[in-house]
C-alpha positions as CSV (number, residue, x, y, z in Angstrom):
1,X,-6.2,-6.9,-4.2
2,X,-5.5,-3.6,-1.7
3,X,-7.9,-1.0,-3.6
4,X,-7.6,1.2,-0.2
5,X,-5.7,1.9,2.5
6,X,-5.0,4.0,5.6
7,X,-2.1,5.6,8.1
8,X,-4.1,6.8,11.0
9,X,-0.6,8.6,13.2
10,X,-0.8,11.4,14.2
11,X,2.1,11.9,15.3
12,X,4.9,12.8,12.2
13,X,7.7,11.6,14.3
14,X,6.8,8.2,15.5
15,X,5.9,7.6,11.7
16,X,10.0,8.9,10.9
17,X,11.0,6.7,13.6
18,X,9.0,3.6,12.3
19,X,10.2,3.9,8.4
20,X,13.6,5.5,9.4
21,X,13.3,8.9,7.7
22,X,13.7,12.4,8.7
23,X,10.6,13.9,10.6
24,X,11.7,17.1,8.1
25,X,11.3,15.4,5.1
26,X,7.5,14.2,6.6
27,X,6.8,18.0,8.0
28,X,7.9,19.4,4.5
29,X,5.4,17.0,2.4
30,X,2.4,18.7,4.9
31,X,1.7,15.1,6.4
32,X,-2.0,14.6,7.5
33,X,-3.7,11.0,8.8
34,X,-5.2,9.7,6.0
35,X,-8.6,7.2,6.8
36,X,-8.9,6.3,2.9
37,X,-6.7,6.9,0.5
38,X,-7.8,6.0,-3.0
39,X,-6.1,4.8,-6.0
40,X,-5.4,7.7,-8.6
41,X,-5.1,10.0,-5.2
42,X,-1.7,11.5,-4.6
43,X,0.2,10.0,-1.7
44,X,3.6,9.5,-1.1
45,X,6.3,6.5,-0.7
46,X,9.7,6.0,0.7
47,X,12.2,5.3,-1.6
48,X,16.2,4.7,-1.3
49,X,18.8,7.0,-1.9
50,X,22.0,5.3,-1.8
51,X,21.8,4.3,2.0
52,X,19.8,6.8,2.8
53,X,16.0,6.6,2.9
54,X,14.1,9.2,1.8
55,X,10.2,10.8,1.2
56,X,8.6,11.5,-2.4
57,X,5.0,12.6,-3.3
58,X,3.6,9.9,-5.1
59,X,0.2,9.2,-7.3
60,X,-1.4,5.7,-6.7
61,X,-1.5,4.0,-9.5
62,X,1.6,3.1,-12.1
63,X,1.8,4.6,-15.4
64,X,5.4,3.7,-17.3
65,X,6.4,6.1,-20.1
66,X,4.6,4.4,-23.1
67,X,1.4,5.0,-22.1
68,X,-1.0,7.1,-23.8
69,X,-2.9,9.0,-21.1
70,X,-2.5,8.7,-16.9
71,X,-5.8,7.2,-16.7
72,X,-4.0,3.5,-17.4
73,X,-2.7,3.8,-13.8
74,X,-6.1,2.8,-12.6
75,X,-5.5,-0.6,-14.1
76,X,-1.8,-0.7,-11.9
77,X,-2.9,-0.1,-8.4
78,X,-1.6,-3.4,-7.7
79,X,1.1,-6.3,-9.0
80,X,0.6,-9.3,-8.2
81,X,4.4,-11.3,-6.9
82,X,4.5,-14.1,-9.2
83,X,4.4,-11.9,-12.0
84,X,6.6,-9.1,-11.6
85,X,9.4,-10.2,-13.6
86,X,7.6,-11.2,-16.4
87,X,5.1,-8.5,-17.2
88,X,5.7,-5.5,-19.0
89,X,4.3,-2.8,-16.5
90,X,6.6,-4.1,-13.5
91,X,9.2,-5.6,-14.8
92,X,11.3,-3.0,-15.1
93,X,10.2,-1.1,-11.8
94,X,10.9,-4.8,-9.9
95,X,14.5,-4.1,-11.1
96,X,15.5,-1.0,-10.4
97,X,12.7,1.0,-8.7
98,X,11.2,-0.5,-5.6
99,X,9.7,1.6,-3.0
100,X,7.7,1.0,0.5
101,X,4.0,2.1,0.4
102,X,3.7,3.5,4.3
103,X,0.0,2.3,5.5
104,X,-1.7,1.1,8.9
105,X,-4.1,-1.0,7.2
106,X,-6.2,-1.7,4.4
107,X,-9.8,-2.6,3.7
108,X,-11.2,-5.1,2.0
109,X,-15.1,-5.9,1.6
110,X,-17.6,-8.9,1.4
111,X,-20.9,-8.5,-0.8
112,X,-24.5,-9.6,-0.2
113,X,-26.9,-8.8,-2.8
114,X,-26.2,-5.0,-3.6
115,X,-24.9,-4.0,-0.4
116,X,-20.7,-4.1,0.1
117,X,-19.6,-4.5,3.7
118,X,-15.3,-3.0,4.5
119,X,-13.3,-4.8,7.1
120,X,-10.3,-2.8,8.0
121,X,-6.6,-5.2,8.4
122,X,-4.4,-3.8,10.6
123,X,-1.6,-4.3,13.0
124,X,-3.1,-5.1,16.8
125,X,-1.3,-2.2,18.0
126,X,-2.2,-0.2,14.9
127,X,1.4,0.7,14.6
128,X,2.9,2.4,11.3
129,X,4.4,-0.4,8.6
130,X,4.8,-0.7,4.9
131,X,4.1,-2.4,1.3
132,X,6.5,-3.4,-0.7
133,X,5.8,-1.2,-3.8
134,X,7.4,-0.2,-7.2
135,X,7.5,3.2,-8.4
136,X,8.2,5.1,-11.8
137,X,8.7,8.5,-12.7
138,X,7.6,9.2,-16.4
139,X,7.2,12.2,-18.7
140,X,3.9,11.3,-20.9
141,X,3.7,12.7,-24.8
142,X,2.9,16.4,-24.3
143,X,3.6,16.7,-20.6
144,X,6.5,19.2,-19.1
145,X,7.3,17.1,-16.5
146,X,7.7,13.8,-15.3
147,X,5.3,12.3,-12.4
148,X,5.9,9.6,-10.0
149,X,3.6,6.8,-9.3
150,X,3.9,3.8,-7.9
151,X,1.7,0.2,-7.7
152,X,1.3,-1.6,-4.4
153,X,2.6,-5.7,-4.8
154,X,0.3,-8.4,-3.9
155,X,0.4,-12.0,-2.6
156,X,-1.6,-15.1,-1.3
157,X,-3.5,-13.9,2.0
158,X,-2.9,-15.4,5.0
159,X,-5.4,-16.8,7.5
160,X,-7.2,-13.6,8.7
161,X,-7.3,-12.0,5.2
162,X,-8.7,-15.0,3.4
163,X,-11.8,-14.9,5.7
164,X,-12.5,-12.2,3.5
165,X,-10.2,-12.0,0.4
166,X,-8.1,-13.9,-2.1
167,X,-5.4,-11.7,-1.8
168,X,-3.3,-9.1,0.2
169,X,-0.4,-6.5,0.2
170,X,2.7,-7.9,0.6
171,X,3.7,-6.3,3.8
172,X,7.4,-5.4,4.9
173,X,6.9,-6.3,8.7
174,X,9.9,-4.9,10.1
175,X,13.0,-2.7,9.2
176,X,15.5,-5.9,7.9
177,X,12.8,-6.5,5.4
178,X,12.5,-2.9,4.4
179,X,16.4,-2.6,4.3
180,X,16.5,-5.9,1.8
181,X,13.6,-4.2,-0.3
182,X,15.1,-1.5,-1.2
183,X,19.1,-2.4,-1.7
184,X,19.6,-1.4,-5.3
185,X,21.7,-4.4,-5.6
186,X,19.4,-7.3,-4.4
187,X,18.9,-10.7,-6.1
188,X,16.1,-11.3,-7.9
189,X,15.4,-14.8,-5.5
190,X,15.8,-12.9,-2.2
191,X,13.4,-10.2,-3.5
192,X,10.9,-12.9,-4.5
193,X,11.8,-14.4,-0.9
194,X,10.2,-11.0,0.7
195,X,6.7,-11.5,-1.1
196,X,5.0,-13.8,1.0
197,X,2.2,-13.3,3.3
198,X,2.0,-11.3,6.8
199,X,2.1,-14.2,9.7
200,X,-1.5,-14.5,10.7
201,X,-0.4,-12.7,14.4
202,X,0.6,-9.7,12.6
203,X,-3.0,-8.5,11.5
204,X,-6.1,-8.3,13.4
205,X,-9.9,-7.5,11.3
206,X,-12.1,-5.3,12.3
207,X,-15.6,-4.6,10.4
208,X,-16.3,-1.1,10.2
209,X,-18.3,1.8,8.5
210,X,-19.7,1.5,4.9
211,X,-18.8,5.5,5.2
212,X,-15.3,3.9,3.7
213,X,-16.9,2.8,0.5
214,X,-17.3,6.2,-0.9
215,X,-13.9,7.8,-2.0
216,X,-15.1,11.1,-1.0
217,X,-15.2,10.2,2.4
218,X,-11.2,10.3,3.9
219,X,-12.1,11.1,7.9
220,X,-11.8,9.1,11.0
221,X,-15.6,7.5,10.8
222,X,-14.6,5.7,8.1
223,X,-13.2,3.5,11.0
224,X,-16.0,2.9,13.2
225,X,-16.3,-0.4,14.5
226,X,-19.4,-1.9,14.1
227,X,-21.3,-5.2,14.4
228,X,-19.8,-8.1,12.1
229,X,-21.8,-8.4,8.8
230,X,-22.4,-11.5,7.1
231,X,-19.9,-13.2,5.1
232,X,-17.4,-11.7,6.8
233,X,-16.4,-15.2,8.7
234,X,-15.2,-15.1,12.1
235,X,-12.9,-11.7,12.7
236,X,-10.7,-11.2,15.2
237,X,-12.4,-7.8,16.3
């Protein structure tokens, strides 16, 4: 499961250069570094236009156009890769609407007794990358407009993540991948061939503030490191 994530840069145009978008697109959406966004938060993903990538404000969380209410996106935050095809929520989106998540990392936590204890998973360089995602736009009964949301795909972790979790974001870990991801046109088999795990080199885990655990809390000491909890296993820090 990712049930929070982060994008730490500062710095609009290294994030444009990264995901291959226009720094105007990224200035225009007021970007800020975000230290935990929250599903049911508004966000934004990068979607394809043709050949051309482009920006769109987001809310996290899926909601198709036969539901009843927005709150059902809290049930979509995620979508898991073996099922995408089959179940009714995704299926459609896997077809036609995918979309990359753009993130630094993600948290997951460990338990003991009462007490929940975040380990942040990001790049070793904490450089910019993305989830592969599937979006929606959809105009509910008695609303004037549509809204787009979007669900982040999951997989099988991979060594560093399973130290800690059963599953992880399927993560796009370069620009071929993000290129294949979005083609409108892709086969269903190549598109299931993208959603495997992150090699174990490309994340590093680092335990840090139970300030994260609280969605009011979005600020940079969400991420300080502190001493390795138990349960936790042994993380590369």
């Amino acid at each position: 499961m990712c049930g929070r994530f982060t994008i730490t840069e500062e710095n609009p145009d290294e994030i444009a250069r990264v995901l291959g978008i226009s720094v105007d697109e990224l200035v225009e959406l007021s970007y800020t570094p975000r230290y935990n966004v929250a599903p049911m938060q508004p966000y934004w993903i990068v979607t394809a236009d043709q050949e051309t990538r482009r920006f769109q404000p987001a809310t996290w969380g899926l909601v198709n156009w036969y539901e009843t209410n927005r709150r059902e996106g809290a049930k979509h935050i995620n979508a898991r890769a073996d099922s995408l095809a089959s179940r009714r929520p995704y299926r459609e989106a896997f077809a036609a609407t995918r979309c990359v998540v753009p993130a630094d990392g993600f948290f997951e936590w460990t338990a003991e007794g009462k007490q929940r204890f975040p380990t942040w998973f990001h790049r070793p360089d904490q450089q910019v990358f993305g989830f592969a995602g599937l979006f929606t736009s959809a105009r509910l009964s008695g609303e004037a407009e549509p809204t787009t949301t979007f669900t982040i795909i999951t997989t099988s972790p991979n060594d560093v993540v399973a130290q800690v979790h059963d599953r992880m974001p399927v993560i796009l870990t370069d620009d071929a991948a993000i290129d294949e991801w979005l083609y409108p046109k892709q086969t269903a088999d190549r598109l299931q061939a993208l959603l495997r795990p992150a090699p174990d080199t490309f994340l590093a885990a680092t335990s840090v503030s139970t300030r994260v655990n609280s969605v009011a809390h979005d600020d940079r000491a969400c991420l300080e490191k502190v001493p390795q909890r138990p349960g936790q296993g042994a993380l590369s820090l």
